[in-house]
C-alpha positions as CSV (number, residue, x, y, z in Angstrom):
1,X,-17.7,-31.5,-4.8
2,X,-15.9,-28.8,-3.2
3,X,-13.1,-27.1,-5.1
4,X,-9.5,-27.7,-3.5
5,X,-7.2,-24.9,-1.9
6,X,-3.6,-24.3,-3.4
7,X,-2.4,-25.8,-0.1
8,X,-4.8,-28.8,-0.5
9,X,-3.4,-29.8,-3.9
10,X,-0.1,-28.9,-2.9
11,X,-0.4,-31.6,0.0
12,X,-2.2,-33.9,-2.9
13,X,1.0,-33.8,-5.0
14,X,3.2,-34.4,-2.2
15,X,1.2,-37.3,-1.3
16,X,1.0,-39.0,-4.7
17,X,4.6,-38.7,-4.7
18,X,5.3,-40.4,-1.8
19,X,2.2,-43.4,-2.6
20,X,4.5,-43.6,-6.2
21,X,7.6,-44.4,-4.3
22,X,6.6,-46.4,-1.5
23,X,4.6,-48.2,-4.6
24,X,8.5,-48.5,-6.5
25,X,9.8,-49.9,-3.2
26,X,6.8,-52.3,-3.4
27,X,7.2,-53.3,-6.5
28,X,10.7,-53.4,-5.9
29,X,10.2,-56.0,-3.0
30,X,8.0,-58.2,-4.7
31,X,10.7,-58.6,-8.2
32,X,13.2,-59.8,-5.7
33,X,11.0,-62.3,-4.6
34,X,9.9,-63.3,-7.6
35,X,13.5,-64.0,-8.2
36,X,13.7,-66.3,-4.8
37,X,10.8,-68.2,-5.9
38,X,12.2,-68.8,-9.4
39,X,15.6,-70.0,-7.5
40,X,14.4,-71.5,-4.9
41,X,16.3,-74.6,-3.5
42,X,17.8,-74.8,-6.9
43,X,21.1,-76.3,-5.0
44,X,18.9,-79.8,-4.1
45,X,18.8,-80.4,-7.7
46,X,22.3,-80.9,-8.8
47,X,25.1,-82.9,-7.0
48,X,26.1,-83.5,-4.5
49,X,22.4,-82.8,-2.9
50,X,20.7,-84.4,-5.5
51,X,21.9,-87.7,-4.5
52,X,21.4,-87.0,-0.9
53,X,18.1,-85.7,-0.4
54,X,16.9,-88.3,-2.7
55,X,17.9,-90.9,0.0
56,X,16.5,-88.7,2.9
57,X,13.5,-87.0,1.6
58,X,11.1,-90.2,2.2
59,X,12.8,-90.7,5.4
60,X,12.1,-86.9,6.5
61,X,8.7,-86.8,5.5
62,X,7.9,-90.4,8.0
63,X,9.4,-88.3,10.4
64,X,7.9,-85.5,12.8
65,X,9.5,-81.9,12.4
66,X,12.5,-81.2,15.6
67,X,12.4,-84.9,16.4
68,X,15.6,-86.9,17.7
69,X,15.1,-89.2,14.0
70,X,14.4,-85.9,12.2
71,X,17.6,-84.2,13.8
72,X,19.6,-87.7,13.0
73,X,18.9,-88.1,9.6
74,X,20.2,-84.3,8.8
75,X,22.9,-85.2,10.9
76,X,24.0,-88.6,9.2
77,X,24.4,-86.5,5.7
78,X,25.7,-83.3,7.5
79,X,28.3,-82.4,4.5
80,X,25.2,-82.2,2.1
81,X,23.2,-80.3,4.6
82,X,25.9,-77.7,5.2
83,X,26.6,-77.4,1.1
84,X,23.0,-76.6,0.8
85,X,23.2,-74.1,4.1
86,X,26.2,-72.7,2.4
87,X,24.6,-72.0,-0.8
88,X,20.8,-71.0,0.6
89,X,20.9,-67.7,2.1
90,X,16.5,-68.4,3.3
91,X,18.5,-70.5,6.0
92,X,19.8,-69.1,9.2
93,X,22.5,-71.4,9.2
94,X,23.9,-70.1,6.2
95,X,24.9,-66.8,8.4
96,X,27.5,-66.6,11.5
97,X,24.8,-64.9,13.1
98,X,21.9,-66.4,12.5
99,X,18.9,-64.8,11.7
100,X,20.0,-61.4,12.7
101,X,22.3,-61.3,9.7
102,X,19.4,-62.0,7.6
103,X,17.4,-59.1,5.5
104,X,13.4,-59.0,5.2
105,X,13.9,-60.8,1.7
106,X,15.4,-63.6,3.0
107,X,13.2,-64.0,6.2
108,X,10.0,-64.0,3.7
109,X,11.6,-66.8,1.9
110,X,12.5,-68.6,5.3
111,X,8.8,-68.2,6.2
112,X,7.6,-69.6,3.0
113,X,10.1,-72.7,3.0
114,X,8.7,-73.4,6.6
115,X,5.2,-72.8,5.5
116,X,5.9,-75.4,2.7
117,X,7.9,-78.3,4.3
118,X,5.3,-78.6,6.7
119,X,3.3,-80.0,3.4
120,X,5.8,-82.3,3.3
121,X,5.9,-83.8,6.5
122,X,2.5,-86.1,7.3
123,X,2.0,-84.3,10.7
124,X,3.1,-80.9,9.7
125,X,2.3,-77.8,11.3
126,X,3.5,-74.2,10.5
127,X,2.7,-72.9,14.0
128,X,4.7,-75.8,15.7
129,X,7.2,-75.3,13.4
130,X,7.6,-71.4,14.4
131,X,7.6,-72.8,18.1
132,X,10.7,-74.9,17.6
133,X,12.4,-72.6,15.4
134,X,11.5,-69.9,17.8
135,X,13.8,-71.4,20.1
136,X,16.4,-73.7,17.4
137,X,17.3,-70.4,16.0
138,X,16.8,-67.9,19.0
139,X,14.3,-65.8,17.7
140,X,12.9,-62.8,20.0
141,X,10.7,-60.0,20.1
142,X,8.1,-59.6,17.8
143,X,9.3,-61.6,14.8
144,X,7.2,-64.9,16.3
145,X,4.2,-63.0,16.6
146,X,4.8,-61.7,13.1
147,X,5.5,-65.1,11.9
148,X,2.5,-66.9,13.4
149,X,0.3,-63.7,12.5
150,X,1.3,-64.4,8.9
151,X,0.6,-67.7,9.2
152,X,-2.8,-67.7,10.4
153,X,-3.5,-65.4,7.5
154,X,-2.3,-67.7,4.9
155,X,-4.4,-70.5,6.9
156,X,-7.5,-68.1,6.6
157,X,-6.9,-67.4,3.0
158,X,-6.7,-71.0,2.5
159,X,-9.8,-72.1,4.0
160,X,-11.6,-69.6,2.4
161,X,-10.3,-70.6,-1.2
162,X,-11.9,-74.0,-0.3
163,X,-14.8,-73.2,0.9
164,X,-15.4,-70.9,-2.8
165,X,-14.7,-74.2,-4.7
C-alpha cells in the first residue's frame, strides 16, 4: 500500500470530519424520530378521541381510503377529527399551510402513518393513498415521486423479509 502525501491526509482528516458530522446530523434525525414513534397518535388514546375513534375505527376500516362513506364518517365526528389535527403535527391539516409548513421530520412521520393505515383498511394501498393525497393536500414536484419511491422500497424490503422466512 502506497504511503499517503501531506495533502492526501490533509484531505483524509477533512473528510472524516465532515463523514462525523453529517453522521451527528444522522443520528440526530433518527433520535427525533425515535421520539415520533414513541408519541405517536398518543392524542387517540385519551378523551375526547378515545371515545370517538372507538365508534369509527370499525367503520373506517369497512370503508375504502378518499371514499364519499370514508370522507362522511370523518365528517360526522369533525370536532374529534380537528382535536386530533390540532394536536398531531404528522398531519397537514394541523398547519394553515398545509404541507409546506411541515419540516422533513414531520413528513417522515406523515409517510409512515399513510404507510400504516393502509394496514388498516381491507383494500389498502400506499400508492393509491399517495395518489389521493397527492391531490387532497396539493402536493407538487418531486415529493410524490419521493413518496411512492419510498414506498416501493419498503414494499421490496417486505417481500424480501418473507421470502427469508
Amino acid at each position: 500500500m502506497k504511503d499517503l502525501t501531506v495533502a492526501e491526509i490533509a484531505t483524509n482528516f477533512e473528510t472524516q470530519k465532515h463523514i462525523d458530522k453529517v453522521r451527528k446530523w444522522l443520528l440526530c434525525f433518527a433520535h427525533k424520530l425515535e421520539i415520533r414513534g414513541l408519541e405517536h397518535d398518543k392524542s387517540k388514546l385519551e378523551q375526547p378521541e378515545v371515545a370517538v375513534f372507538a365508534k369509527i375505527t370499525q367503520k373506517l376500516k369497512g370503508t375504502k381510503y378518499g371514499s364519499a362513506e370514508y370522507k362522511e364518517t370523518l365528517q360526522l365526528q369533525k370536532p374529534t377529527i380537528e382535536h386530533h389535527y390540532e394536536h398531531n403535527r404528522h398531519h397537514p391539516e394541523h398547519f394553515v399551510r398545509g404541507i409546506a409548513a411541515m419540516n422533513l421530520v414531520d413528513v417522515v412521520e406523515m409517510f409512515c402513518d399513510w404507510l400504516a393505515a393502509t394496514e388498516r383498511h381491507n383494500d389498502g394501498d400506499i400508492m393509491r393513498s399517495i395518489e389521493i393525497n397527492t391531490e387532497r393536500f396539493g402536493l407538487s414536484g418531486v415529493l410524490p415521486d419521493i413518496l411512492k419511491n419510498t414506498a416501493e422500497m419498503f414494499k421490496r424490503e417486505e417481500n424480501d423479509a418473507e421470502s427469508n422466512l
